[in-house]
N, C-alpha and C positions, 0 to 999 in steps of 0.2 A: 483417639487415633495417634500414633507413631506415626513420626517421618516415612517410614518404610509404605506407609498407606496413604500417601498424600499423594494427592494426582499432580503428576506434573502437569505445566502449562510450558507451552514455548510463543514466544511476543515475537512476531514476525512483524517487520517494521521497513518503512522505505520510503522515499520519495513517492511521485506520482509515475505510474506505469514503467516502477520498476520492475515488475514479474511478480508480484507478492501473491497471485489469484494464479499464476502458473506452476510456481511452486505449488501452492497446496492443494495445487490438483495432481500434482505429479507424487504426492506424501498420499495421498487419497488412492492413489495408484497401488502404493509399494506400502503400503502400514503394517508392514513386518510383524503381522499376526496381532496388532493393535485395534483395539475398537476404539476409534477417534472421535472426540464429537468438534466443532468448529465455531467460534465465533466474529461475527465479518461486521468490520464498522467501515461505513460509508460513509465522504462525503455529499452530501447532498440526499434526496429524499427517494431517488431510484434504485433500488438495489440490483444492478447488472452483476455486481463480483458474487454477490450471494446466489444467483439466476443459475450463473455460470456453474460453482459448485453444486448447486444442489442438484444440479442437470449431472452431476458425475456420482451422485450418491449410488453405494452400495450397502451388501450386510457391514462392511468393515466401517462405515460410514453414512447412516440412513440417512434421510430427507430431515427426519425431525431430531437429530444430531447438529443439525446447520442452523444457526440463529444468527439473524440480521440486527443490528442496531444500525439505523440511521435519521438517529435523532438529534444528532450532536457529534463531534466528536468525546470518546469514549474519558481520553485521560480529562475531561472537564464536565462529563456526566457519570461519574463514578457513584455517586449515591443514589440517581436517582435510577442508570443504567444498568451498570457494569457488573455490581456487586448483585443485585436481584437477576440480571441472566445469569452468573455463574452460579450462582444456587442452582435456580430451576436445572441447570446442567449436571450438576453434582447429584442431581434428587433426580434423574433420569432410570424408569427400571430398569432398565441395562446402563451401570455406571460404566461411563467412559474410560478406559486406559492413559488417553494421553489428550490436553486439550490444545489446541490452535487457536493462536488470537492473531487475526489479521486488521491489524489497524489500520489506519487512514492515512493517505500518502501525508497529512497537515499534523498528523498527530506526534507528540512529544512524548519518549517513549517511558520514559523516567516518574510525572504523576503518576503514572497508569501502575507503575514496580508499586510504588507508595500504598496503593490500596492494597495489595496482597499484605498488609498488614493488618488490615480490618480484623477484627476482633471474628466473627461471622466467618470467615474463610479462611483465618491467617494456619488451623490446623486443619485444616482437610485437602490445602493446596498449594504449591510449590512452582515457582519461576523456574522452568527447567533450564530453559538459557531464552538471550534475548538474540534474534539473528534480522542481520540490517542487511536488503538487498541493496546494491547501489547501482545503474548505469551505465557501464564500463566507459561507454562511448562517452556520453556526459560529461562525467567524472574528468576524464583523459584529456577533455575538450575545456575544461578548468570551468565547469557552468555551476561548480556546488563546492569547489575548495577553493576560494580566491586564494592568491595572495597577496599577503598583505602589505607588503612593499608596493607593489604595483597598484593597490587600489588608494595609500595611500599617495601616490604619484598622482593617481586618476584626478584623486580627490583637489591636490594642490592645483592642478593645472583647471579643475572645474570646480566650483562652486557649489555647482545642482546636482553633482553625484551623491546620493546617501552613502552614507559611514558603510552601512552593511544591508543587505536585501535579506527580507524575510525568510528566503527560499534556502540560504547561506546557514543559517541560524537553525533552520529546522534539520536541514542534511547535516550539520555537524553535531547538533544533538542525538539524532537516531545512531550514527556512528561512536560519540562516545558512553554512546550507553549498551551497545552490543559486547556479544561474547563472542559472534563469532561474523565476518563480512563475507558476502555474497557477491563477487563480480559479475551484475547479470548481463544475457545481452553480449558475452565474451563472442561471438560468430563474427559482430558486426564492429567489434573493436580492434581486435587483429590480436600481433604478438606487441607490436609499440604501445596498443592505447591502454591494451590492459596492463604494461608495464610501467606508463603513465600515470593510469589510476593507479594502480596499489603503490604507489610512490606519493598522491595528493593525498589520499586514505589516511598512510603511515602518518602524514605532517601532521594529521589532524588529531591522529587517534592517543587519549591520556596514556593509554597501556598496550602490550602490545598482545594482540590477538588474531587468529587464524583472519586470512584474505584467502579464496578461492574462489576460482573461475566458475563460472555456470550458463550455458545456454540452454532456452528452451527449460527453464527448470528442474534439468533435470540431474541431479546430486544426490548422490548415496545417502541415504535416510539415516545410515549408524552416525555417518558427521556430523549433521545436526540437532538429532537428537539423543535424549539419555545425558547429556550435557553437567546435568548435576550441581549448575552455576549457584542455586540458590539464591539469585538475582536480588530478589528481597532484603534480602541482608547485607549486602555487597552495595547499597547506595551509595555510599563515600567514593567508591571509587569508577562514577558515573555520574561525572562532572554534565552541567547544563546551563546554561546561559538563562535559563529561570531557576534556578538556586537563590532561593531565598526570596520566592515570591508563591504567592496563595496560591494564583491561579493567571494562565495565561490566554490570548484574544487571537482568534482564526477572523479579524474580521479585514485582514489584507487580501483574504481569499474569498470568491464567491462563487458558485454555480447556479446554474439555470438548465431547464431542461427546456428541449426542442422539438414539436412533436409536429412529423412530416407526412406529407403522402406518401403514399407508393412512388418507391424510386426506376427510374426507366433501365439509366447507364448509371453501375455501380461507379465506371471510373473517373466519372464526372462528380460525382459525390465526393469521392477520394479527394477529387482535385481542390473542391469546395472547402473540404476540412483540413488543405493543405493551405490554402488560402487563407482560413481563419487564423492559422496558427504564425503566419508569416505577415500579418497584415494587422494581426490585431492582437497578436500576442499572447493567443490559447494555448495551454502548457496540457489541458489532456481534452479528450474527448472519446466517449464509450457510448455503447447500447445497441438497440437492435434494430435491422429495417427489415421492413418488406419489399422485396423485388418484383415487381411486374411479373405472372408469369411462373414465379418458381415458390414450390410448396414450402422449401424450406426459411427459416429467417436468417438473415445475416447480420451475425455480431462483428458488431467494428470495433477497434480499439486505436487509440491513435494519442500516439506523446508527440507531442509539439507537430514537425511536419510531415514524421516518420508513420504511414495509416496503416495495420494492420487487417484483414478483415475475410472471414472465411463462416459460409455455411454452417450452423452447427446441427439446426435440430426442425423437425417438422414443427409448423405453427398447429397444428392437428385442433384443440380444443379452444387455442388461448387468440382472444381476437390480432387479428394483421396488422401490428398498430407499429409504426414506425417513430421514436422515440432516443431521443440523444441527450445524455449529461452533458453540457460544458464548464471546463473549471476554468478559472484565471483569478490572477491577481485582481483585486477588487474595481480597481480604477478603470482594468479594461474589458468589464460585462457590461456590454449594451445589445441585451435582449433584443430590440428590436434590431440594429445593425445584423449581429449573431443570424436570427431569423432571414435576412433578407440575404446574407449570404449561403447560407444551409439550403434555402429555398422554402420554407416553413409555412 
């Protein structure tokens, strides 16, 4: 095989309920005469982001194009995950055009480049680019670019503030290892916040690289892809604060799943999982309930206190089972609290 024949892959990377599953619904939308196939890594052992896509498959993107890993995060199961689904993908009777890899909001984007060196894949498949959604709001709100003046101040005036928060370390990695940045969520930032972030963005970024706006996911598919980054190769210049270590620990982070009755009042739920996020300090929560009453299920998505949550699909075959991921930082999953306020 020649370059000319290698499939690209594009590493879609982001925080937690940056749009990463909106996007690649809106690319599943618009696949510009591309046969796409998709790969979704999950935290945690629910697959709601893979639910969600495979609920939008077409011919340009069938059901069995969509593979879920959620076994691990992918950049620290590469031998035993990563590298045998992308075979099976490559060895599909209908070879895919263009691949999607949607990572884990915990994932560091950089191991994961590393493997497209495998011996096994390194000539049949190609980094197309790597594209980091970020927050706009977030971002602007200085919750993923400290600085470091200020936290050094934090630090002097307290004792028990850490050096740097996990959450810091990850958003500046996924950022300096992109090709191209993604302002998601720009509706709810304004013209300031998003002028704020790509201004915290730039401080952070080694080199400098396209920043664009995007709400709703929805961005012309030629910008992002066809990119031609060759990522693989371009390591040196996709700096990461695990540089020069074997392998890194998601063990600050932890999820749990919730699994509920039948809900009466969705906005009571809402308020619940506004509650969690404000009271105990849960950074996502996703999945699906059953509403008392209505055929269809509702998918909730919900970053910190901001709840999304909207009808998508008849429960027709699949049992009415009401069912919620929570992520957080490790110290503050307490299952049984979590449960008592969800109503479990």
């Amino acid at each position: 095989m020649t370059d000319l024949t290698k499939i690209p892959v594009t590493v879609i990377t982001g925080f937690l309920g940056a749009g990463k599953t909106t996007l690649i619904r809106h690319l599943m939308q618009n696949p510009q005469g591309k046969r796409l196939a998709i790969l979704v890594n999950e935290f945690g052992t629910m697959g709601v982001d893979g639910d969600i896509l495979k609920s939008c498959a077409d011919e340009s993107c069938p059901a069995e194009n969509i593979v879920e890993l959620a076994n691990g995060c992918i950049c620290c199961t590469v031998a035993d995950d990563f590298i045998p689904t992308i075979e099976a993908l490559m060895a599909l009777p209908q070879r895919p055009d263009h691949i999607l890899i949607e990572t884990s909001g915990l994932a560091l984007p950089k191991p994961l480049l590393k493997a497209f060196d495998w011996p096994a894949i390194r000539s049949k498949i190609t980094v197309d680019g790597v594209v980091a959604l970020a927050d706009a709001e977030a971002v602007a709100a200085g919750r993923f670019a400290p600085d470091v003046a200020a936290v050094d101040a934090q630090r002097a005036a307290d004792a028990s503030i850490d050096h740097e928060t996990p959450l810091s370390e990850v958003f500046e990695d996924q950022i300096s290892c992109a090709d191209i940045v993604l302002l998601s969520k720009a509706d709810l930032a304004g013209d300031a916040g998003l002028a704020a972030a790509r201004a915290a963005i730039e401080a952070e970024m080694p080199r400098r690289v396209p920043i664009l706006a995007m709400t709703d996911g929805v961005i012309d598919p030629r910008v992002i892809l066809g990119l031609q980054a060759a990522a693989e190769d371009d390591l040196a210049a996709r700096p990461s604060h695990h540089d020069g270590h074997d392998d890194h620990e998601h063990d600050d982070f932890a999820s749990v799943v919730i699994d509920l009755p039948e809900v009466v009042d969705v906005e009571e739920l809402v308020a619940r999982i506004q509650r969690l996020a404000r009271d105990r300090h849960i950074l996502r929560v996703k999945g699906y309930v059953a509403v008392q009453g209505k055929p269809m299920r509702l998918l909730v998505q919900a970053v910190g206190e901001r709840v999304r949550h909207q009808f998508d699909r008849p429960w027709a075959a699949m049992p009415r089972q009401s069912r919620l991921v929570v992520i957080a930082e490790y110290h503050d999953i307490d299952p049984a609290a979590i449960r008592t306020v969800l109503g479990g």
